[in-house]
N, C-alpha and C positions, 0 to 999 in steps of 0.2 A: 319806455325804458329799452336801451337797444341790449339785444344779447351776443354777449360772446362766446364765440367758442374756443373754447379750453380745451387742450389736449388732455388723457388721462394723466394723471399725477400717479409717480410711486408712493409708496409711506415716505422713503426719506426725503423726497420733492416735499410732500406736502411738511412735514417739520421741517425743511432747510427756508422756506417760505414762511410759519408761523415764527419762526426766529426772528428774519429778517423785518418782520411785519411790525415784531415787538421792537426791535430797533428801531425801525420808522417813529414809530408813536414816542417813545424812550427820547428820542431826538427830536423830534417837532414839540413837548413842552417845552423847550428851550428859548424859542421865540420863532419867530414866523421866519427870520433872516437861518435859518440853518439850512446846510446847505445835503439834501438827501440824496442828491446823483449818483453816488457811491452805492450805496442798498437800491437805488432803483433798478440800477447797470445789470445786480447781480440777479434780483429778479427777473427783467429781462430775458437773463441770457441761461437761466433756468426752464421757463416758459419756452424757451425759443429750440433749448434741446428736447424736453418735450416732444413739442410740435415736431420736432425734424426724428424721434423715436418712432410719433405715431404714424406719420407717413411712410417711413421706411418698414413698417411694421402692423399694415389693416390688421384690425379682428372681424 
């Protein structure tokens, strides 16, 4: 299993992520044709400031 690495999460990172997650799932019983881009985008681009926090910011 390959590993990722994650930048540290805040609290509100990590609830603004459990939300979006429950969206995911909320929308995928809908059928296999729904279309998730939108919640993935925001993930993404949550992950991606992160990542761009923890570089600008070693511990």
């Amino acid at each position: 299993m390959a590993q990722h690495n994650q930048p540290p999460l805040t609290a509100a990172e990590k609830a603004k992520l459990t939300v979006l997650t429950a969206r995911m799932c909320k929308r995928s019983l809908a059928g296999e044709h729904v279309d998730l881009n939108d919640l993935q985008r925001k993930v993404d681009r949550i992950l991606d400031d992160a990542a761009k926090r923890a570089e600008t910011n070693p511990r």
